[in-house]
N, C-alpha and C positions, 0 to 999 in steps of 0.2 A: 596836837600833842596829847597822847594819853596818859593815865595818871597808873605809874606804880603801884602795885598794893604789895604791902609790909609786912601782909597777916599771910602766914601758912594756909597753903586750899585744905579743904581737908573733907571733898566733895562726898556726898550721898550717891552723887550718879556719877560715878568715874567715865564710866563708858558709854556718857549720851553727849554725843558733839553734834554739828553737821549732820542731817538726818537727807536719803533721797530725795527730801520730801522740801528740803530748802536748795538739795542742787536744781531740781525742777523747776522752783518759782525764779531762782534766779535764771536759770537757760529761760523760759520760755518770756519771762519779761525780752530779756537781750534779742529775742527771736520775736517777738509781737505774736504769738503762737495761740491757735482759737484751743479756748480752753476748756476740754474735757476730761479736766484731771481732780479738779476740787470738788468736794459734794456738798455746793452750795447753790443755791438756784441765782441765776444772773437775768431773771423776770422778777418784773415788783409785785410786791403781796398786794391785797385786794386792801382799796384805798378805804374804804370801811373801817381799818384796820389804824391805817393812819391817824384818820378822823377820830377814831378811839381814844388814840392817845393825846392828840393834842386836846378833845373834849377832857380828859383829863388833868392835863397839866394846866387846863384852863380854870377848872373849878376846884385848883389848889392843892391837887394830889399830889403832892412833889416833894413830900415829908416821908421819913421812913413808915414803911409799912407795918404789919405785925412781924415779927420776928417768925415765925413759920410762912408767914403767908396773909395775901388781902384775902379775907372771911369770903363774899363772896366768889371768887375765884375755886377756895378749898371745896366748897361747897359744889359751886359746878363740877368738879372733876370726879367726888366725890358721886356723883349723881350720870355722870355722863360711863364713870367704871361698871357703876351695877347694871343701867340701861345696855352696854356692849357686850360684859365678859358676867355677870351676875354674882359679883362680889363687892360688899359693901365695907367700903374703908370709911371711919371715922373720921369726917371735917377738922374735926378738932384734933385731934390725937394722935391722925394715920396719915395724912397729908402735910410734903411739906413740899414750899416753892423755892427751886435755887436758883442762883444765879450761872445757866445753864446748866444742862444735862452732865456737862463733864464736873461740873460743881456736886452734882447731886451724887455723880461717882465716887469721887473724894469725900465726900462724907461720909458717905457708907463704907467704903476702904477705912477709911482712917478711925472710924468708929468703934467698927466692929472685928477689925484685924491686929492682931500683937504679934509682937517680937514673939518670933520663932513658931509663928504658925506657918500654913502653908494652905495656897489657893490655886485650886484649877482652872485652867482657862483655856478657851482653845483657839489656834493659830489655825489658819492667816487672821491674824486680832486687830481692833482696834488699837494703836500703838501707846495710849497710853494706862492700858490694863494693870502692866507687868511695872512700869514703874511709878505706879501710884501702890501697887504691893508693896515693892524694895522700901520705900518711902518709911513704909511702917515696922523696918526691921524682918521682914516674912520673907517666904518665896515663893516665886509663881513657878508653879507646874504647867508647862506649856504642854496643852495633846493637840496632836495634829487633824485636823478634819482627815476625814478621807475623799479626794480628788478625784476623779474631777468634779464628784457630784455634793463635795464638802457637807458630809454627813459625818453624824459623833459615833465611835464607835463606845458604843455604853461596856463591853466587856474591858476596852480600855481605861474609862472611867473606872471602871470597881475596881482592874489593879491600882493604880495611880492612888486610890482613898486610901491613907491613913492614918492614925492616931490625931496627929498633926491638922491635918484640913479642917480648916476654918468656913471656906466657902469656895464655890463654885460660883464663875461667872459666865451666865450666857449672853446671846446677842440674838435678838429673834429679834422680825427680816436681819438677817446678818448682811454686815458688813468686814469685807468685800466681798465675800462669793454669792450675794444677795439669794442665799437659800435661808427656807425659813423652817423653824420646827413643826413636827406634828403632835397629836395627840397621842401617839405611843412613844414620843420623844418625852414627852412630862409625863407620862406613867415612869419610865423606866428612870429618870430623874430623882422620882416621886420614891423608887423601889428601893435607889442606891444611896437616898439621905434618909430615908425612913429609920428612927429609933438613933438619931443621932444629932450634935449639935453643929450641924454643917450649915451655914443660910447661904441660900444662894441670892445670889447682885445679877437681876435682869434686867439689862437695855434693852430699849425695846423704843428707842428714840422712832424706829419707821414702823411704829405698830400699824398706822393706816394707812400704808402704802404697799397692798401687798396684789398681785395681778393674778387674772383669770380666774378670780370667783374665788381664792382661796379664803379662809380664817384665819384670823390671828389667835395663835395658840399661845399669850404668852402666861405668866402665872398667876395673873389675877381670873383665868379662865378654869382654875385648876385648886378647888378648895383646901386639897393635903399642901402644894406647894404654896399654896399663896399663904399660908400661918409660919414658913420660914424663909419668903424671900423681900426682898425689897427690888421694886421694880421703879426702873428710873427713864423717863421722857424726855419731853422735848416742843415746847412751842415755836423755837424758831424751824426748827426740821419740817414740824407741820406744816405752819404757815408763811413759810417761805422769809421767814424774819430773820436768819442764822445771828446777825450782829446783834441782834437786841438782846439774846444773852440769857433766856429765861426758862427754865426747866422747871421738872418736880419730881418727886420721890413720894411713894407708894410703899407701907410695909407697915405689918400688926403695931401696935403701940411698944410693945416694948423692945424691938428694937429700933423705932422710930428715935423713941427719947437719945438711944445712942447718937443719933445721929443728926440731930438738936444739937446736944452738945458742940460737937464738930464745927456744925453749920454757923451757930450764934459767933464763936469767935474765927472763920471764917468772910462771913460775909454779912451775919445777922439779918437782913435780909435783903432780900432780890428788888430790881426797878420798882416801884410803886406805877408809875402812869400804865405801864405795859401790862403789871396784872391786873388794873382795872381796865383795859383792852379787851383783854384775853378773856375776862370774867362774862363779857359782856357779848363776847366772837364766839363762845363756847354754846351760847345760848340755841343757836342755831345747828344741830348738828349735819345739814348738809357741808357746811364749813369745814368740816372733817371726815364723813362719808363719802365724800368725791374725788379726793384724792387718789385711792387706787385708780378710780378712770381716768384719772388727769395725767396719773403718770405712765401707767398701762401707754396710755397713745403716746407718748414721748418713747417709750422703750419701745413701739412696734415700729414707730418711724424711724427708730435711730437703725432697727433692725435691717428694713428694709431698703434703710439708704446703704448698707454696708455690704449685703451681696454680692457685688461683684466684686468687694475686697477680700484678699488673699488670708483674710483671718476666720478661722472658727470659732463664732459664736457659743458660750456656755448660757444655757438655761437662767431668767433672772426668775424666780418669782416673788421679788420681794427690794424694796429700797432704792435707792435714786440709782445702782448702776448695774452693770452687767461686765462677766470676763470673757476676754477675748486671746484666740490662742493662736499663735505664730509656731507653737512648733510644725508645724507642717513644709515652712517655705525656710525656715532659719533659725540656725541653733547658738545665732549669739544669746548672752546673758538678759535677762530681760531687764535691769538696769540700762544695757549698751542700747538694748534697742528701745526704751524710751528716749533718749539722749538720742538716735540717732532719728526718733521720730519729729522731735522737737527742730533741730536743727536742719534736717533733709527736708523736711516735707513741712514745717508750720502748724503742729499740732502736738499737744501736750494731753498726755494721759500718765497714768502710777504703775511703777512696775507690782506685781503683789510679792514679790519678796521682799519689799520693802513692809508687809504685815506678817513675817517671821523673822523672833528673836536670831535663829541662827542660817538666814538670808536663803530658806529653802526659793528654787528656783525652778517654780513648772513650766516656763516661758508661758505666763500667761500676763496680759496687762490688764489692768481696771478704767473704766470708761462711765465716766458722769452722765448722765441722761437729764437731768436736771437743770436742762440749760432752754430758751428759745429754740424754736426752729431754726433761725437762720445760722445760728452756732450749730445745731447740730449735725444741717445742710452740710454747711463748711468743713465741719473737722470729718464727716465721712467722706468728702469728695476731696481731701488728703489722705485718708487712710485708703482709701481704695487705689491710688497711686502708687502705694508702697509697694516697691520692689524687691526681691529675697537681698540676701550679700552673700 
């Protein structure tokens, strides 16, 4: 029996129900369907890691931590920034740890955006950009990549700014079109906030997952942009931990303190045992140097298991997936044809119109690489069965 309620809705988000993203997990539970749709790793993190935490919880770390962050942790990240990208954030002042990455998003939204601003962003997005904007009374400015090779068109950006924009959100390695920026992508960034109070929010959760030798460009690589943005991570995306829940946020002190504020009566702070883990995993930077090669062979094996499948392949250089295109054999909806992937054939991937506000539709889907071999065996020796309709 459920229980009435009395009180008028009188919702923030009218028009967030039922998302693709839950007709999925229920189909592909009912279908026991091998799962190359979530971009979680389904391999355990390095037992080191483990060991970390319960050395931890052992010797009584199981009290709140500082309210920004455990000191050694700040301090590693703080040290591991300048050693990669050659800018130097203050432990104290410039570093903070959330409680994940999507946590650290929301602080910085909710911080540093008001009523009746407005934020650029660009689609196919991460889905909860635009309603962590709405949230704040603002609006997201959705700009479209440009397809197939989902690249920003900066003439686009300069129309798009004005008076109004608060910030701009990027995503380097992006997700889904796992393309990632260049060094004249942050020049022309650099060109279009210059002399102005825009800060841009960079995710940058798969900074060290990027393949064939690339760089990661993102703005702590970049001394004009790194004084106005705030760059937000990810430990579990790293190290293969996603449930543990533990991010951080990167940006000059004074808009940090914004975002303090947020954080304190948000969450105050993040796991204790897991950032004395992380403090202590960070120490070693092969732990995160290796990556690109780790996942590089998972995207060249998922590549090459897929060959003889009916789909074209798009370019990943960057983050746990890669798109794949069906218009060549069938021009149902790319919603229809994950639904009819799930149920025909035993394998579950994300249509990408489900990462645009207004359901654009390239027929292309998105494919996890993030998984074991034997998943990834599997779900290509279904998809390669697929037949047109």
């Amino acid at each position: 029996m459920t229980i009435l309620s009395s009180v008028p809705q009188r919702s923030k988000l009218p028009d967030v129900g039922t998302t693709i993203f839950a007709v999925i997990g229920e189909l592909s539970a009912r279908h026991h369907a091998i799962n190359l749709s979530q971009g979680a790793p389904n391999f355990p993190c390095d037992p080191a890691l483990i060991d970390g935490v319960t050395a931890a919880m052992s010797r009584g770390m199981n009290q709140y931590a500082p309210m920004t962050g455990y000191p050694p942790l700040k301090e590693a990240l703080a040290t591991k920034v300048q050693a990669l990208y050659g800018q130097r954030y203050d432990a104290h002042s410039e570093v903070l740890i959330t409680a994940s990455a999507s946590q650290g998003l929301y602080a910085a939204i909710g911080g540093l955006v008001h009523s009746g601003d407005e934020v650029i962003f660009f689609e196919p997005a991460f889905d909860s950009y635009a309603p962590m904007v709405r949230l704040q009374g603002a609006t997201p400015i959705g700009l479209k990549l440009q397809a197939p090779d989902f690249t920003i068109d900066w003439n686009a950006v300069r129309a798009a700014v004005t008076s109004r924009t608060r910030m701009i959100i990027i995503n380097t390695p992006h997700n889904p079109s796992a393309q990632v920026l260049s060094g004249e992508d942050l020049d022309e960034l650099a060109q279009i906030t210059r002399n102005s109070d825009i800060v841009v929010l960079s995710d940058e959760v798969y900074e060290h997952i990027l393949f064939d030798g690339r760089q990661h460009h993102g703005m702590a690589t970049h001394p004009e942009l790194a004084q106005r943005s705030v760059i937000v991570s990810s430990f579990g995306k790293t190290f293969h931990v996603t449930g543990w829940r533990v991010g951080y946020c990167l940006a000059p002190a004074e808009l940090m303190d914004e975002l303090v504020k947020v954080h304190q009566f948000m969450m105050y702070a993040a796991d204790t045992p897991m950032q004395v883990a992380f403090a202590d995993y960070l120490l070693n930077a092969e732990n995160y140097l290796s990556l690109g090669d780790f996942y590089q062979q998972k995207r060249d094996l998922l590549v090459s298991l897929l060959e003889a499948s009916p789909f074209r392949l798009l370019p990943s250089a960057g983050s746990f997936f890669m798109l794949a295109s069906f218009a060549d054999f069938s021009d149902e909806a790319d919603s229809e044809m994950v639904k009819r992937l799930i149920v025909d054939y035993g394998v579950a991937t994300i249509p990408l119109s489900a990462f645009y506000t207004d359901g654009t539709d390239n027929k292309l889907i998105r494919l996890s690489f993030a998984k074991d071999e034997a998943t990834l065996r599997a779900g290509a020796q279904a998809l390669c069965r697929v037949t047109p309709r």
